[in-house]
mmCIF file as Biopython writes it, N, C-alpha, C and O atoms, coordinates in Angstrom:
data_model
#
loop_
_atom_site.group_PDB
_atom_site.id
_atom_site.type_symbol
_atom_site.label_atom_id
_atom_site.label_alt_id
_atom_site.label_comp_id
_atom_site.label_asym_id
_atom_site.label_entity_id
_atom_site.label_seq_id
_atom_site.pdbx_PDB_ins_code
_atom_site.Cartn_x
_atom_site.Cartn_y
_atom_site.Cartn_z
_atom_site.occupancy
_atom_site.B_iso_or_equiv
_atom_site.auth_seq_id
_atom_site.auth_asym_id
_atom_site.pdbx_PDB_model_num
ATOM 1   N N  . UNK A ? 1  ? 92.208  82.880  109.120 1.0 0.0 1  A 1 
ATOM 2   C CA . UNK A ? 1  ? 91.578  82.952  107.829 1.0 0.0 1  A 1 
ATOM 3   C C  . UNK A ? 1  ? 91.351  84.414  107.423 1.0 0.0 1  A 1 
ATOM 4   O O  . UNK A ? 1  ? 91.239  84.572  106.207 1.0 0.0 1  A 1 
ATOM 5   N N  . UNK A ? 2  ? 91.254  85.577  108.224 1.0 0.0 2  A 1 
ATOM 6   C CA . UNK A ? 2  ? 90.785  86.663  107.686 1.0 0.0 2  A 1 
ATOM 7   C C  . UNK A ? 2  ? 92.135  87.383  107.640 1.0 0.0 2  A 1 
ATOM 8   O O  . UNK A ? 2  ? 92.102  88.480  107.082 1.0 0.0 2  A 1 
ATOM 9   N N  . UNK A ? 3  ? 93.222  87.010  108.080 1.0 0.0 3  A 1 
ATOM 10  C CA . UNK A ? 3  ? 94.862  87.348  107.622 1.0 0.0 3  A 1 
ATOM 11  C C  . UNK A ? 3  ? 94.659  87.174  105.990 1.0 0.0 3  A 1 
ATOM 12  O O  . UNK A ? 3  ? 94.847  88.013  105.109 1.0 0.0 3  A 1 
ATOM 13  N N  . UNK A ? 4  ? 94.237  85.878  105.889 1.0 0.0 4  A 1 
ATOM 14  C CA . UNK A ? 4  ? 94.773  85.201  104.507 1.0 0.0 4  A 1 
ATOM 15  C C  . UNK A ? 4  ? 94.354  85.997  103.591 1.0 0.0 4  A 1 
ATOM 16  O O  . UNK A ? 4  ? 95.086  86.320  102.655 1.0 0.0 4  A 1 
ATOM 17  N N  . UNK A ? 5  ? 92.591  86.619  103.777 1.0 0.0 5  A 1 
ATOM 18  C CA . UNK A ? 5  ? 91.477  87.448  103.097 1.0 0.0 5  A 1 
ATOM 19  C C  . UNK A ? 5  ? 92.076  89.075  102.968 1.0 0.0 5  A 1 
ATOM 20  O O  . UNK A ? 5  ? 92.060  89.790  101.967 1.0 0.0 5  A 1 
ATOM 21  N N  . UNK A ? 6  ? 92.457  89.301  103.959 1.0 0.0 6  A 1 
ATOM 22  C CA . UNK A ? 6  ? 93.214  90.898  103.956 1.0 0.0 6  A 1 
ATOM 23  C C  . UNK A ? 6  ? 94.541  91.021  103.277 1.0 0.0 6  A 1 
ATOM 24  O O  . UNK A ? 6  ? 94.814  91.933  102.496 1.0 0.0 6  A 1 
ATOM 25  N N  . UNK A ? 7  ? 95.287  90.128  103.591 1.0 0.0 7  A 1 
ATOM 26  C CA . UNK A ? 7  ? 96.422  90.060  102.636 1.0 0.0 7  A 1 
ATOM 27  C C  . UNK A ? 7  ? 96.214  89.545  101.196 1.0 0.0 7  A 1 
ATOM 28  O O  . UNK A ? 7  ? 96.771  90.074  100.235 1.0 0.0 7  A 1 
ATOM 29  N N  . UNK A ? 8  ? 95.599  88.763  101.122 1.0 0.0 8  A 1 
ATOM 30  C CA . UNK A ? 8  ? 95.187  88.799  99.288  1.0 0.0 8  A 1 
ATOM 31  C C  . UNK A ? 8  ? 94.744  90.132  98.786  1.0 0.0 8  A 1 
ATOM 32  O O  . UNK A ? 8  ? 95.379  90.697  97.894  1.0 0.0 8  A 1 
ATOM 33  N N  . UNK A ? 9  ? 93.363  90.812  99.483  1.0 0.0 9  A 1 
ATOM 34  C CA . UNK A ? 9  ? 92.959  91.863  99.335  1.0 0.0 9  A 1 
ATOM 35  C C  . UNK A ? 9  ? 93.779  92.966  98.719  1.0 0.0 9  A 1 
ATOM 36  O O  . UNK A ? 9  ? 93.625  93.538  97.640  1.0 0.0 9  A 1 
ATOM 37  N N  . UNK A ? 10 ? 94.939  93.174  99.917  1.0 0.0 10 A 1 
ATOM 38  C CA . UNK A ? 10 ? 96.079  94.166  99.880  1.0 0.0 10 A 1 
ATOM 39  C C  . UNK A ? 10 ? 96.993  93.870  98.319  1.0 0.0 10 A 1 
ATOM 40  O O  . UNK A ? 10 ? 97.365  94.603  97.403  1.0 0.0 10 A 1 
ATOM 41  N N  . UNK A ? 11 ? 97.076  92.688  98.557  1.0 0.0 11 A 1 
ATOM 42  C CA . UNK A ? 11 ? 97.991  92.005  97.445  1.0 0.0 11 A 1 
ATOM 43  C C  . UNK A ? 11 ? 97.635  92.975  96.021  1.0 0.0 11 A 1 
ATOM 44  O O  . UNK A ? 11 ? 98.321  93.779  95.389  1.0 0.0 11 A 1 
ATOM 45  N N  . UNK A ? 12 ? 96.119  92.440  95.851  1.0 0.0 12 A 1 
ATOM 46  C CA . UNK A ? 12 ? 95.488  92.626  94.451  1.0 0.0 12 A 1 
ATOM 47  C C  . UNK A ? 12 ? 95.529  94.302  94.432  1.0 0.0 12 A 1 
ATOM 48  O O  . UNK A ? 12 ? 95.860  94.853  93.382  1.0 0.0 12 A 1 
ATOM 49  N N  . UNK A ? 13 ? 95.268  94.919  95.339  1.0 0.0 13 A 1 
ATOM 50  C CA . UNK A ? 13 ? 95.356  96.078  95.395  1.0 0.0 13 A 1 
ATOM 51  C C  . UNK A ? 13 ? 96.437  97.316  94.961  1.0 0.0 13 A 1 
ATOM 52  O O  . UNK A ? 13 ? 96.296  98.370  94.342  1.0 0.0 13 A 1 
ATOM 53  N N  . UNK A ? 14 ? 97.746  96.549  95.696  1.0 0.0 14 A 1 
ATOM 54  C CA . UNK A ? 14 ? 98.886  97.210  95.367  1.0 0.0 14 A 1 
ATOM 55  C C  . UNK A ? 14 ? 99.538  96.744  93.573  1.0 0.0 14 A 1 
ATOM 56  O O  . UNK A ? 14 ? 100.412 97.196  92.833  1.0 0.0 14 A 1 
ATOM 57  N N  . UNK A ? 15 ? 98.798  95.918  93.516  1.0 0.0 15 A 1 
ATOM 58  C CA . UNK A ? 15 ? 99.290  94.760  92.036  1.0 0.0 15 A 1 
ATOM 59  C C  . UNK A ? 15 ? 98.397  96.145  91.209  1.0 0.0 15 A 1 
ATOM 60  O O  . UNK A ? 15 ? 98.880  96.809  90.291  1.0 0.0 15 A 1 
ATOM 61  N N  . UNK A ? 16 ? 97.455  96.280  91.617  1.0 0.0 16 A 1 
ATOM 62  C CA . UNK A ? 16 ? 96.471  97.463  90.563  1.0 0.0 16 A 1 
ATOM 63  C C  . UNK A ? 16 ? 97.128  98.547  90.771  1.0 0.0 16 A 1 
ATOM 64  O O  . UNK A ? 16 ? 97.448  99.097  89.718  1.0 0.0 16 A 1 
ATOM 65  N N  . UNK A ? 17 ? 97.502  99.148  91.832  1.0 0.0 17 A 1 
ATOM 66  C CA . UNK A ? 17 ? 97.633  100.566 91.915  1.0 0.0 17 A 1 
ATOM 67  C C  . UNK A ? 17 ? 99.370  100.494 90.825  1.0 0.0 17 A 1 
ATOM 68  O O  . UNK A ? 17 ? 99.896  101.231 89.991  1.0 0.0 17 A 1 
ATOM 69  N N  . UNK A ? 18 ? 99.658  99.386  91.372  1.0 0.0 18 A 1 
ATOM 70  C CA . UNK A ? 18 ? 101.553 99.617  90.358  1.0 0.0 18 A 1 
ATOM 71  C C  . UNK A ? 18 ? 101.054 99.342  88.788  1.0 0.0 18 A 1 
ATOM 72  O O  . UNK A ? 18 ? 101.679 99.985  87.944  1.0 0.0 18 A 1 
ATOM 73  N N  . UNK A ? 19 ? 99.908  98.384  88.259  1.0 0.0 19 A 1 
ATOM 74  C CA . UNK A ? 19 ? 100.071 98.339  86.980  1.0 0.0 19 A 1 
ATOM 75  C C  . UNK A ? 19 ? 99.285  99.466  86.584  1.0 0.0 19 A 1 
ATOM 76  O O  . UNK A ? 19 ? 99.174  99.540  85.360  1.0 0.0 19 A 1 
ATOM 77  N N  . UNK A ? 20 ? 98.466  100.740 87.493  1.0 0.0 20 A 1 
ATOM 78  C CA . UNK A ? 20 ? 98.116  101.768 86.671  1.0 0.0 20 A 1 
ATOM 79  C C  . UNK A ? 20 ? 99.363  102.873 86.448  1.0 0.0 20 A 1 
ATOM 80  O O  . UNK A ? 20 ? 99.581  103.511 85.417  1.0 0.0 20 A 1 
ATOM 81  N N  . UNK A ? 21 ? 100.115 102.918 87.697  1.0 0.0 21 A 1 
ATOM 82  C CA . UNK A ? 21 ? 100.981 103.807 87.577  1.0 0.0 21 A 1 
ATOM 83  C C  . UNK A ? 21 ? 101.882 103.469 86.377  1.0 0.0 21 A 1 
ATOM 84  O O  . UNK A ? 21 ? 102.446 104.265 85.626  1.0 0.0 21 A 1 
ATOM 85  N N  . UNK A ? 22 ? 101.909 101.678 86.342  1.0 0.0 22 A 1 
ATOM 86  C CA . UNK A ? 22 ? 102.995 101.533 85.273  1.0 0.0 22 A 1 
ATOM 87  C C  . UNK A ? 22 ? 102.869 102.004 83.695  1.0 0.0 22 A 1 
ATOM 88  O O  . UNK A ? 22 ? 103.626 102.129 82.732  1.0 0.0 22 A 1 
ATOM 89  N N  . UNK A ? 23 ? 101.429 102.197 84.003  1.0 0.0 23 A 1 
ATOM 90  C CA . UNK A ? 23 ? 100.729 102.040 82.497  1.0 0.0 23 A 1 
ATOM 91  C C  . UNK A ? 23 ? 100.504 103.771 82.476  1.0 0.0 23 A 1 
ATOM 92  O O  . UNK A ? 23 ? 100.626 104.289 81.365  1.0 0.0 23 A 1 
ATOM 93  N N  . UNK A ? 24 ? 100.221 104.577 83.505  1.0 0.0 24 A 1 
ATOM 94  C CA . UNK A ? 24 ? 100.493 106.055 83.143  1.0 0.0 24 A 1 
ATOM 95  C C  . UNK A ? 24 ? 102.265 106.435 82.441  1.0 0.0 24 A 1 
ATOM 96  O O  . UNK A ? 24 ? 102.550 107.068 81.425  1.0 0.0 24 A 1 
ATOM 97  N N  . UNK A ? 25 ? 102.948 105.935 83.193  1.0 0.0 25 A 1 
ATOM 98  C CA . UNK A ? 25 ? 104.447 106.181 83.520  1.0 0.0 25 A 1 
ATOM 99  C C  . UNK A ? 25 ? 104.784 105.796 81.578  1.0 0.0 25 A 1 
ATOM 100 O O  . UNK A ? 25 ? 105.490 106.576 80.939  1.0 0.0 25 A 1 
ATOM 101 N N  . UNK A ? 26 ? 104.213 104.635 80.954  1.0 0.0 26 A 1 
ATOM 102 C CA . UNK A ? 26 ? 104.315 104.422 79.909  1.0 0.0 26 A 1 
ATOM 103 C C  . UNK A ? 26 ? 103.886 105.346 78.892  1.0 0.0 26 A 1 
ATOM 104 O O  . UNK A ? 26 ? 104.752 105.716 78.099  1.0 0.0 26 A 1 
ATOM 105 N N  . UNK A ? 27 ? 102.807 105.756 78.771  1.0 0.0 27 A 1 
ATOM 106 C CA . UNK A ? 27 ? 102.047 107.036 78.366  1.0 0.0 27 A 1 
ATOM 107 C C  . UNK A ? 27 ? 102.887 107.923 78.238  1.0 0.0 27 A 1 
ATOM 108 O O  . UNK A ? 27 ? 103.016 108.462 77.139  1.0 0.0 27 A 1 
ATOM 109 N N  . UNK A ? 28 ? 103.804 108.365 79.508  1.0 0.0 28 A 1 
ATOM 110 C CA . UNK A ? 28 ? 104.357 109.459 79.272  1.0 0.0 28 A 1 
ATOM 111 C C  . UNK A ? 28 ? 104.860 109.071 78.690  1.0 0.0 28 A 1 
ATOM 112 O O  . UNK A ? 28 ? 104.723 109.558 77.568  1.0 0.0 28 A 1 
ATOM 113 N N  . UNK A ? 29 ? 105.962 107.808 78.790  1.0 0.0 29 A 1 
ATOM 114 C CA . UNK A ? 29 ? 107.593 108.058 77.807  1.0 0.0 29 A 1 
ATOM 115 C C  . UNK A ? 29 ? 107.165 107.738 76.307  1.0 0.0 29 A 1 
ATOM 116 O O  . UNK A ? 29 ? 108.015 107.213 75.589  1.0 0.0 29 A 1 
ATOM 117 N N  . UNK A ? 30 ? 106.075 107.979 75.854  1.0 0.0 30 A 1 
ATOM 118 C CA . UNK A ? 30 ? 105.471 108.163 74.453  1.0 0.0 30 A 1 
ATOM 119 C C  . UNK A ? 30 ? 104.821 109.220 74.046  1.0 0.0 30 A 1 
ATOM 120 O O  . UNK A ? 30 ? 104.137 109.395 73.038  1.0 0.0 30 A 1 
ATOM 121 N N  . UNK A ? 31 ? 105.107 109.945 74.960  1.0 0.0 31 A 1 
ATOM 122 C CA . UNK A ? 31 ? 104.298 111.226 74.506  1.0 0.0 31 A 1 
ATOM 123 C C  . UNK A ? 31 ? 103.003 111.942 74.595  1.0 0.0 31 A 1 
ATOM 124 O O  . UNK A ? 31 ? 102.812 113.111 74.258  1.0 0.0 31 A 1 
ATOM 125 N N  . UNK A ? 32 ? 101.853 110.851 75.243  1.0 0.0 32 A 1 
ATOM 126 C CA . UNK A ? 32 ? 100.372 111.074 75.381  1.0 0.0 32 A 1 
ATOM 127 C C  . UNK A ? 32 ? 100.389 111.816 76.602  1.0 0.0 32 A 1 
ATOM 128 O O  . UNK A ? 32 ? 100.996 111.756 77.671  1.0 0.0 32 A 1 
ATOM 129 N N  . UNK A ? 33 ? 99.318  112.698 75.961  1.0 0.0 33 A 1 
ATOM 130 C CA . UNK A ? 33 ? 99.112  113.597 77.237  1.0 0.0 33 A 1 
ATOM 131 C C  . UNK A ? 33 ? 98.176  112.889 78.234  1.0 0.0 33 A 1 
ATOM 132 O O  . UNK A ? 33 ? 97.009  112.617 77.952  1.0 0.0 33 A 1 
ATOM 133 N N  . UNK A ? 34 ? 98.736  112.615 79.382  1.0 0.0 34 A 1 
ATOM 134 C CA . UNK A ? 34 ? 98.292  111.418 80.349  1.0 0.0 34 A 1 
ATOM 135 C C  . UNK A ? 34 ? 97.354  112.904 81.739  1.0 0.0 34 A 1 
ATOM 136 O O  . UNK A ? 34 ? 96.864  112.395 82.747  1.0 0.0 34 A 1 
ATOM 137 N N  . UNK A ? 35 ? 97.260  114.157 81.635  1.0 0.0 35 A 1 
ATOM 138 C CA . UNK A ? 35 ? 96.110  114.934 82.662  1.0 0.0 35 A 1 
ATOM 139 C C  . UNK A ? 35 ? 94.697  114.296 82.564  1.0 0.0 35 A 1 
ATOM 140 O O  . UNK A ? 35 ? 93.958  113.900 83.465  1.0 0.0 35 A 1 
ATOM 141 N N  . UNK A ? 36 ? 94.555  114.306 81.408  1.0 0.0 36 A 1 
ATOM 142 C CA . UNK A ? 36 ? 93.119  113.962 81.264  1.0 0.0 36 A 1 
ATOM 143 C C  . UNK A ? 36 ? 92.867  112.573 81.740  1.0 0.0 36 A 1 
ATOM 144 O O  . UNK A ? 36 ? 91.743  112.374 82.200  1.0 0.0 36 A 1 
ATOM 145 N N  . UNK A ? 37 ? 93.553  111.753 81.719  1.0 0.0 37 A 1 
ATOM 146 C CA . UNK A ? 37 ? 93.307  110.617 82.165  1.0 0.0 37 A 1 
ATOM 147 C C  . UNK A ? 37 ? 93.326  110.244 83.258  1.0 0.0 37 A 1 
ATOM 148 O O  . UNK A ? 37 ? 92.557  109.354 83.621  1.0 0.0 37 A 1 
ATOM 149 N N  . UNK A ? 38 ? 94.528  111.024 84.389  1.0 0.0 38 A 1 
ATOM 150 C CA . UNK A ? 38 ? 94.177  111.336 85.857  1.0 0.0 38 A 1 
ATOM 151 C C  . UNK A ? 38 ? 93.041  111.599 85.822  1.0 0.0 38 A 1 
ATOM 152 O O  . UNK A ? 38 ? 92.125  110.801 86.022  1.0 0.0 38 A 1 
ATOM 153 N N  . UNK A ? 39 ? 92.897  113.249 85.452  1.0 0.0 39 A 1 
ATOM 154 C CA . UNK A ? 39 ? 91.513  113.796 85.857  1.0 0.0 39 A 1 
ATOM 155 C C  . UNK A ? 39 ? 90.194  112.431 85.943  1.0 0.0 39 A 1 
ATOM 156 O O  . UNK A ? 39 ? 89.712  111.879 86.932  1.0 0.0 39 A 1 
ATOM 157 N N  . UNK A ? 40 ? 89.966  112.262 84.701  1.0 0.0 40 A 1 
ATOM 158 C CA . UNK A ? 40 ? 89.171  111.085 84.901  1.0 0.0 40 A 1 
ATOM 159 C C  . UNK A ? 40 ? 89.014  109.919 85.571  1.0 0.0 40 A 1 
ATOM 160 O O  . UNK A ? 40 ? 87.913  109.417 85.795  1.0 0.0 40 A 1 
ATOM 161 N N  . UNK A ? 41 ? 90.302  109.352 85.983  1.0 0.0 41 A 1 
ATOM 162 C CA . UNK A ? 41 ? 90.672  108.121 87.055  1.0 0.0 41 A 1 
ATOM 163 C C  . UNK A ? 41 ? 89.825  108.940 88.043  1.0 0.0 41 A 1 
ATOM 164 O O  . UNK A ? 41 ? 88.684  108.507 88.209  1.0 0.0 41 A 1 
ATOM 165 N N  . UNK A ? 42 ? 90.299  110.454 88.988  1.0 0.0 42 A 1 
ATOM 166 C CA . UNK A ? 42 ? 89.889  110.878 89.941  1.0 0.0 42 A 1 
ATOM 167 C C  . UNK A ? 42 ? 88.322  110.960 89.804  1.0 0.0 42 A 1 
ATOM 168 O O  . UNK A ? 42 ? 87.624  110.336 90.603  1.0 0.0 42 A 1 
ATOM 169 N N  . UNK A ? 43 ? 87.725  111.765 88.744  1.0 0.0 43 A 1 
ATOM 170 C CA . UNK A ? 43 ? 86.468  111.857 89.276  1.0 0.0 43 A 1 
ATOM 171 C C  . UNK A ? 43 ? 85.479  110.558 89.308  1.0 0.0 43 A 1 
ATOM 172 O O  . UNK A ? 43 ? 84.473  110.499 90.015  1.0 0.0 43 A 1 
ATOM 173 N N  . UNK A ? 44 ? 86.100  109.128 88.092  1.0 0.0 44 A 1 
ATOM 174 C CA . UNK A ? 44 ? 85.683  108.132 88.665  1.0 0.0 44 A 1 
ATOM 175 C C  . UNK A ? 44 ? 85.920  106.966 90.067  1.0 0.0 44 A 1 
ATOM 176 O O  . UNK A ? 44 ? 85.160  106.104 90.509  1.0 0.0 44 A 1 
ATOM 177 N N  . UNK A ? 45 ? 87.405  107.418 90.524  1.0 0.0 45 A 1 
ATOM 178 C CA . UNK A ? 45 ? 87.156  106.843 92.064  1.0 0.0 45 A 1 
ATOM 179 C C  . UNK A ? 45 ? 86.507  107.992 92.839  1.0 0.0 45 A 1 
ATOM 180 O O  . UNK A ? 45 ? 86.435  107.435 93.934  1.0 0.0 45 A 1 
ATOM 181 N N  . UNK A ? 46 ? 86.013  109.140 93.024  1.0 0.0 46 A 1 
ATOM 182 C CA . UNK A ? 46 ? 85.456  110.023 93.273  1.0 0.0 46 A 1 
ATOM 183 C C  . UNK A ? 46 ? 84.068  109.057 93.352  1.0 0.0 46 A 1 
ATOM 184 O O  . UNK A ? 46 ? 83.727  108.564 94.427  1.0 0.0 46 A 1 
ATOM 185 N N  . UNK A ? 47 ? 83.264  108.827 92.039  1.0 0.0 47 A 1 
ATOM 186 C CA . UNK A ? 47 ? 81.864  108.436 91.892  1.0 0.0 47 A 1 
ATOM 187 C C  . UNK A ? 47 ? 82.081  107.175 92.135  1.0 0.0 47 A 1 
ATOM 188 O O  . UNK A ? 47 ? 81.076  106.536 91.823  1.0 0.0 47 A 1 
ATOM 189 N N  . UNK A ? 48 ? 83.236  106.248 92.701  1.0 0.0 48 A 1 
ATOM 190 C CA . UNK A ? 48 ? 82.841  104.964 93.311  1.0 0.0 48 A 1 
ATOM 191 C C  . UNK A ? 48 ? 82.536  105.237 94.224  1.0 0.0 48 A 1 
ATOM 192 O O  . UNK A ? 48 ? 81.356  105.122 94.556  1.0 0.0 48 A 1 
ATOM 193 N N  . UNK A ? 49 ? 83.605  105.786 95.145  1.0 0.0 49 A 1 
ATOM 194 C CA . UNK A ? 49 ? 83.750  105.762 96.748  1.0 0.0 49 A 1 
ATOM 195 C C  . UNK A ? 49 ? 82.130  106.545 97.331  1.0 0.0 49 A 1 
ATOM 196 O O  . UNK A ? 49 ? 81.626  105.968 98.294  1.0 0.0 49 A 1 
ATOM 197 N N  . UNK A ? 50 ? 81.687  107.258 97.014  1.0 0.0 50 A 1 
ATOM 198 C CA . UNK A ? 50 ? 80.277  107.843 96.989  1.0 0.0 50 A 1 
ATOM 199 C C  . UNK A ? 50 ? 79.485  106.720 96.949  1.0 0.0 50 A 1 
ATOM 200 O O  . UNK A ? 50 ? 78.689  106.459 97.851  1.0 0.0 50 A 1 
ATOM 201 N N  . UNK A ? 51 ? 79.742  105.600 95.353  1.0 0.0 51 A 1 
ATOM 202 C CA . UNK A ? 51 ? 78.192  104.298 95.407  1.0 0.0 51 A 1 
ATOM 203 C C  . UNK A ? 51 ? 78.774  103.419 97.042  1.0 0.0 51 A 1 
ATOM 204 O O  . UNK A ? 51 ? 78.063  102.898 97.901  1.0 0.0 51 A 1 
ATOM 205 N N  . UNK A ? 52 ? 80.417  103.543 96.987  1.0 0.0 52 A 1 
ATOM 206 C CA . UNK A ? 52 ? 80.427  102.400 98.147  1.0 0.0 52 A 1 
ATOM 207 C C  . UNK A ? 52 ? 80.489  102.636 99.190  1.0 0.0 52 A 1 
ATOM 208 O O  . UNK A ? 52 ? 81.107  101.941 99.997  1.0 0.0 52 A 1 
ATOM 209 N N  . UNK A ? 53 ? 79.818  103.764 99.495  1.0 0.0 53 A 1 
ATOM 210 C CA . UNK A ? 53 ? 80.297  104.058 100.947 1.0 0.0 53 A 1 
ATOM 211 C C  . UNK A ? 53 ? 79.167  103.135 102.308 1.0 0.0 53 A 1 
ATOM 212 O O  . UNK A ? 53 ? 79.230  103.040 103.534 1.0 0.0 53 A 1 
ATOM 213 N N  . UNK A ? 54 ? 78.483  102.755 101.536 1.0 0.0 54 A 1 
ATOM 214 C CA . UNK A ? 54 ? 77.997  102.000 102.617 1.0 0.0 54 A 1 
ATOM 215 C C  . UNK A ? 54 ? 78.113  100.257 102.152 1.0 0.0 54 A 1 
ATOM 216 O O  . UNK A ? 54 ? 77.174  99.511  102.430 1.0 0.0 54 A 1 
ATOM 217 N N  . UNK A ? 55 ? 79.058  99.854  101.603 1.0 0.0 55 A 1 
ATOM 218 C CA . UNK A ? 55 ? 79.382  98.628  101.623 1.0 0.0 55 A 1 
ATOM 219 C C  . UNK A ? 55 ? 81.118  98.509  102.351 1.0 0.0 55 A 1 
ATOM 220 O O  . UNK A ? 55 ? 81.713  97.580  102.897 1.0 0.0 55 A 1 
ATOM 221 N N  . UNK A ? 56 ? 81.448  99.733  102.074 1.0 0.0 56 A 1 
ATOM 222 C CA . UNK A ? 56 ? 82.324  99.581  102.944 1.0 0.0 56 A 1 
ATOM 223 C C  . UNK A ? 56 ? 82.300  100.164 104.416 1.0 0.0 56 A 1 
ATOM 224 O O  . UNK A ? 56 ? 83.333  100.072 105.080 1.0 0.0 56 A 1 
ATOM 225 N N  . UNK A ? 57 ? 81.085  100.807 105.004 1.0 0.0 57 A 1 
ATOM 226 C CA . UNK A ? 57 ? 80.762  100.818 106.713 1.0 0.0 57 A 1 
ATOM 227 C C  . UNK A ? 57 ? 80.662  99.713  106.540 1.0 0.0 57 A 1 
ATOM 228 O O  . UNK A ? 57 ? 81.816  99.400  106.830 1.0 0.0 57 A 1 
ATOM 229 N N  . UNK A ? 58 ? 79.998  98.435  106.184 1.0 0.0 58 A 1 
ATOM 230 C CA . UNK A ? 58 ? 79.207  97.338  106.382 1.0 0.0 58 A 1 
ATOM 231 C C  . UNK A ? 58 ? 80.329  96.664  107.099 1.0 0.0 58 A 1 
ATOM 232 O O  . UNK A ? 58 ? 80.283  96.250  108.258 1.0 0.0 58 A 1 
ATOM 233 N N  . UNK A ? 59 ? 81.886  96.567  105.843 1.0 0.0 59 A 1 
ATOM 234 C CA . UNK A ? 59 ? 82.633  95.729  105.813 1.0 0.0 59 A 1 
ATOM 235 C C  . UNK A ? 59 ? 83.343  96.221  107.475 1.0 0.0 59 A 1 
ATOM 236 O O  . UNK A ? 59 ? 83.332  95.505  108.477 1.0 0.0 59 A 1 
ATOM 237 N N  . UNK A ? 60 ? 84.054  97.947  107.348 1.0 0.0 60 A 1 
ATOM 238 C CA . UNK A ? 60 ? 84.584  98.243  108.679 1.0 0.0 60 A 1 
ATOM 239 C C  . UNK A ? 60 ? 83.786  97.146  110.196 1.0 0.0 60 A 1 
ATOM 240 O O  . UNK A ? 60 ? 84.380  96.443  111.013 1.0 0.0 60 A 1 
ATOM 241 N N  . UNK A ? 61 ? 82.397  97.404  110.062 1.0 0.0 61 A 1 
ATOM 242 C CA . UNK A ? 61 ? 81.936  97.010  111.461 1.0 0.0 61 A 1 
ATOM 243 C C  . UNK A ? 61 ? 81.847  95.414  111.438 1.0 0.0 61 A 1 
ATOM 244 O O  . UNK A ? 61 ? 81.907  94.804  112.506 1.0 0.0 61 A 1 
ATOM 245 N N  . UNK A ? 62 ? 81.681  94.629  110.032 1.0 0.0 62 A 1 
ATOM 246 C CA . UNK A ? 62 ? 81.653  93.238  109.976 1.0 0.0 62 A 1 
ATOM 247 C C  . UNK A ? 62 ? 83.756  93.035  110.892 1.0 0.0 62 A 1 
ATOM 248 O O  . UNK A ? 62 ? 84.006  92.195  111.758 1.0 0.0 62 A 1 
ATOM 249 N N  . UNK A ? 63 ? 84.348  93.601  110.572 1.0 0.0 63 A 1 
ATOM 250 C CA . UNK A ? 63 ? 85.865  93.265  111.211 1.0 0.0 63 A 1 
ATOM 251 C C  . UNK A ? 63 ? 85.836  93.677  112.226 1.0 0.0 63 A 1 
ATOM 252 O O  . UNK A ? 63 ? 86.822  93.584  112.957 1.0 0.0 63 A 1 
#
């Protein structure tokens, strides 16, 4: 059961990381200047990983 939970996990994960890239990659071939919008992606997974850092120790030692 926790195969099934990690591989969905992964699933949804890589499904997000390709439809942001897909959706930067689009940006460009139209012309928008797509820095600023990195920049901002970064400093907001920046200010997640900071709120989650202790829900994800929780999760490491719960496995």
């Amino acid at each position: 059961m926790r195969e099934l939970t990690i591989a969905g996990v992964l699933r949804g994960v890589v499904f997000a990381g390709l439809l942001g890239v897909g959706i930067i990659w689009s940006l460009e071939l139209v012309n928008v200047p797509t820095s600023s919008i990195l920049a901002g992606g970064a400093i907001l997974g920046l200010a997640l990983s900071f709120g989650a850092q202790s829900l994800v120790k929780d999760l490491v030692n719960g496995c």
